[in-house]
C-alpha positions, 0 to 999 in steps of 0.5 A: 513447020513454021518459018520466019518472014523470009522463009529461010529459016525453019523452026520447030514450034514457034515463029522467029521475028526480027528486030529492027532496032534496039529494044528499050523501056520507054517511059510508060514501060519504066513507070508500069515496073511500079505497080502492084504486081499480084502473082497466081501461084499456078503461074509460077509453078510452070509444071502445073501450066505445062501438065494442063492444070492450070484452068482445069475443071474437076471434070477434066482432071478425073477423065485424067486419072481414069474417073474418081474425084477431080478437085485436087491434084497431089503431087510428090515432094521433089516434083516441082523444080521451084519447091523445095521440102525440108520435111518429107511429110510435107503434103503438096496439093492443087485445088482445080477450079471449083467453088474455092474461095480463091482468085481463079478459083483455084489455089495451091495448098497442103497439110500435114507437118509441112516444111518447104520452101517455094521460089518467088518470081523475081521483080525490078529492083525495089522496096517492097511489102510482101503479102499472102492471101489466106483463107481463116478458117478451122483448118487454117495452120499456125506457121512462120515465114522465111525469106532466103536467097537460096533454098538451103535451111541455112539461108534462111531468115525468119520474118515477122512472127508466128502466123494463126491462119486459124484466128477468127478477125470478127472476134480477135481484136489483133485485126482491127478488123471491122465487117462491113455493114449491110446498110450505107449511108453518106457518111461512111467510109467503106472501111478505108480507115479500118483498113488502115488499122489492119494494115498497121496491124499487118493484116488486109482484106482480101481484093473485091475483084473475086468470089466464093462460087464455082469459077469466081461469078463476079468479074464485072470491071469497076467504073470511077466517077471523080465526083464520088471517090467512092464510087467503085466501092459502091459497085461491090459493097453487098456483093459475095466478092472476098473483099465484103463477105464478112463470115468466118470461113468464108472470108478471105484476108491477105497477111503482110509478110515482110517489108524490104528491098528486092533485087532484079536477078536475085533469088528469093525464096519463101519459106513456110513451117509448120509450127504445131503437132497437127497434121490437120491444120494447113497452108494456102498459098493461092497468090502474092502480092510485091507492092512497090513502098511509094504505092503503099505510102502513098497518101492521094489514093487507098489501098485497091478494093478491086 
């Protein structure tokens, strides 16, 4: 059983430290409170972290239940502490890792008339731009956002409107969307201003930091040269990351939710409807990015590849 420095005190599953002084923010710690916070949603699910499925293998999962299928996890609408489902055909669902098109290579995701509301991590004090990342593709569903404080119905405030997760970007001009070529040259941008026109738009692409491909193959760190600002972009334009791949239904694109100021300790609850008669078409939520304003405006550097 472990014991603290001294050995006068026993504990049952962890070590006690003791503090020599008060514990504050220097000024590093208060400028990194302004990043990019990027949240998987295995890891604010704790009952997927506390039941061994964050990380798991198919393989794994189906020497669980005895054999059969193992790439997804169903679960029961009251089993998550943190989610919360106003229509009891609401299908709750976990992909384990596999060839998902998804960051970790798993995403949490569900069908049927779909009604529910999960509870967001809370994050310092700020305006924010709330966005999902989302697969489009023949599934994908056409639902509405909300954003409340509480889980009650009656909390809750609808953002933006109706969301197609459906609609192809290579062919609905809404996107603003531009594939990458196969061939660059000098003069070209990378899409740094068809990005923009999509993020005006409300949408983005998905980061370049992971692929389509069982346990996401690309995990190389981008280097930087200030004599060539696009030097990193360089390192994965005709790779397989989700921020190049340009095919429908193998794409990934993040939709920007809401813009509006989060407060640390407040609750935040999102909300995602179903808004059509198909119990086919669903919802994926694989993770949120809060992205702090004067990042987003800011005018020296363009929105992360990476």
């Amino acid at each position: 059983m472990p014991v603290d420095r001294n050995g006068s005190v026993e504990t049952l599953n962890g070590y006690i430290h003791r503090i020599g002084g008060v514990l504050k923010y220097d000024q590093n710690a208060r400028n990194a409170l302004y990043e990019r916070l990027r949240l998987d949603s295995s890891t604010f699910l704790y009952e997927l972290i506390n039941n061994g499925l964050r990380g798991a293998t198919p393989a794994e999962v189906s020497t669980l239940n005895g054999g059969g299928d193992g790439n997804r996890v169903a679960f029961e609408n009251t089993f998550f502490d943190n989610i919360v489902c106003y229509n009891p055909g609401t299908l709750l669902r976990f992909n384990v890792m596999g060839a998902w098109r998804a960051h970790n290579s798993d995403q949490f995701q569900g069908w049927d008339v779909y009604d529910f509301a999960i509870k967001l991590p809370h994050v310092p004090t700020g305006e924010y731009e709330l966005r999902i990342i989302y697969p489009p593709m023949g599934r994908g569903g056409l639902m509405q956002f909300y954003i409340g404080n509480s889980s009650k119905q009656s909390d809750m405030v609808a953002v933006g409107i109706p969301f197609d997760a459906c609609a192809d970007p290579n062919v609905d001009a809404t996107f603003g969307y531009e594939p990458e070529p196969d061939d660059i040259d000098d003069t070209y941008d990378f899409g740094v201003a068809s990005d923009q026109t999509m993020h005006v738009r409300g949408y983005m692409r998905a980061p370049a930091s992971f692929s389509r491909g069982t346990y996401n193959t690309i995990t190389d760190q981008l280097t930087y040269s200030d004599d060539d600002i696009y030097s990193a972009a360089r390192q994965i334009t005709g790779s397989t990351n989700c921020r190049t791949e340009k095919g429908y239904g193998t794409m990934m694109l993040r939709r920007i939710i809401t813009t509006q100021r989060f407060e640390q300790g407040k609750d935040y609850w999102l909300r995602i409807k179903n808004l059509v008669n198909d119990s086919n078409l669903g919802w994926s939520f694989d993770f949120i990015e809060l992205v702090p304003l004067d990042i987003v405006n800011n005018q020296n550097m363009s929105e992360d590849w990476y």
